[in-house]
N, C-alpha and C positions, 0 to 999 in steps of 0.2 A: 320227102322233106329231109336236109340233112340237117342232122342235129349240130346244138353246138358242142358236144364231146367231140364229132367226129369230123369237125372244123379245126377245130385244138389241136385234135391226134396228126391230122394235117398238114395245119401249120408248123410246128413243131419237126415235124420229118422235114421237112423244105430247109428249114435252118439248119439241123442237123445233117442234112444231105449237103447242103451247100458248104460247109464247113468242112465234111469229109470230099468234098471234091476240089477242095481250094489245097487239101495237103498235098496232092501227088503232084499236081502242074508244078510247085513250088519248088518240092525236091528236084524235078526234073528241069526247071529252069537253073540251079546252082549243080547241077549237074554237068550241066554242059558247059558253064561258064567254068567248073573247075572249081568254084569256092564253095565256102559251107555255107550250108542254111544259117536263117536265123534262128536259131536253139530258142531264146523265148519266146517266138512265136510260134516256135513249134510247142513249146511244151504247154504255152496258151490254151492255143488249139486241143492239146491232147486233153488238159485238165478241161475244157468244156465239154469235150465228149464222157469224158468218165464224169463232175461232178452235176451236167443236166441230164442226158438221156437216161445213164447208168443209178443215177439216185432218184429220180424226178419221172422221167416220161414213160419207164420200164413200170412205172410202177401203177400208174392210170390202168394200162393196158392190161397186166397179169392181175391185179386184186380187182380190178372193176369190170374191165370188157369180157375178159375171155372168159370169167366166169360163167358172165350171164349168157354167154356165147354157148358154152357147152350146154345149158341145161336146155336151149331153146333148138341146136341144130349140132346133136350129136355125130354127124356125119364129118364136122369140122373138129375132132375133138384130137386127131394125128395130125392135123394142121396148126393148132395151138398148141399142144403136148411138142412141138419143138420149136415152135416160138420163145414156150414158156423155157424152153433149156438152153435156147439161144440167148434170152434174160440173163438166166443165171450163171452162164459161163461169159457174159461181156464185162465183168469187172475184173475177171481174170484176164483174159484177154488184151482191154484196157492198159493191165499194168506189165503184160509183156512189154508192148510196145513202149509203154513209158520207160520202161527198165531197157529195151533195144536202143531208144533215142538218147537216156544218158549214155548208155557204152560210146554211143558215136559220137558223141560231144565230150564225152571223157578221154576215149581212144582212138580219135579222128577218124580219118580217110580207111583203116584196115576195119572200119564197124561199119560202112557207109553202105555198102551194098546189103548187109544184114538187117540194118533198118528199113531201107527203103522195099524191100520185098517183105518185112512185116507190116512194113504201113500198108502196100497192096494188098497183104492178102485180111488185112484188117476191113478197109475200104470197100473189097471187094464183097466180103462179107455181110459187111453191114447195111451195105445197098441190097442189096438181095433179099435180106431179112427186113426190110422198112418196102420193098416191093412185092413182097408177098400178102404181108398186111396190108401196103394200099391197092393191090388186085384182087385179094383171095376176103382179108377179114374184115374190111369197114363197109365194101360192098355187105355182105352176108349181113353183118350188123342194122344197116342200115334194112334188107328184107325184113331179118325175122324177133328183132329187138322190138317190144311191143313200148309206150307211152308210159308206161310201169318203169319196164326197166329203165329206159331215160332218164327217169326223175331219180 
């Protein structure tokens, strides 16, 4: 049975994965055409990655899941021990890139290639870390999370 936490945890990845795949096609559509992005919508974009995952979704996961995680299948416990550091380094992270994307809407076309390879390697990131969890930790959770921990 999957629970409703790990529906939430889920959902919640699909919005946020859809949002970080909505940034690259963009840059790379004003890319070709020669013109700049849209700066608010980028920075939109950016503020909902840092003020939902980064305050909100990281936080389900690292106080609630992984805890109950480790004390039930110790063998997962290097698998969340860099989940939990990938938590805590995305707010930094985060405000690189917001801090990359003002340069290039402050200092144009000579920041534009600098941003866009930290929004890859941002993106790239962040998909791999929400694929890890939905291959490696909500499976696991789902095994060995007994009707206790649920509640």
């Amino acid at each position: 049975m999957t629970h409703a936490t790990l529906r939430i945890i889920r959902e919640e990845h699909a919005a946020v994965s859809a949002m970080l795949r909505s940034i690259l096609p963009l840059l790379a559509h004003h890319r070709r055409q020669g013109t700049p992005p849209d700066f608010a919508a980028l920075r939109a974009m950016l503020f909902y990655v840092d003020e939902f995952p980064e305050k909100r979704h990281h936080r389900k996961e690292s106080e609630l899941l992984f805890p109950k995680l480790r004390a039930r299948s110790p063998l997962a416990r290097d698998v969340l021990d860099r989940l939990d550091a990938d938590h805590a380094s995305g707010e930094r992270s985060i405000r690189e890139l917001e801090h990359a994307l003002l340069g290039f809407e402050m200092m144009g076309e000579p920041r534009r290639e600098a941003f866009e390879q930290a929004a890859q390697r941002y993106v790239d990131f962040y998909l791999a870390h929400m694929g890890i969890e939905e291959q490696q930790i909500l499976p696991l959770a789902e095994r060995v999370l007994t009707e206790q921990d649920w509640a």
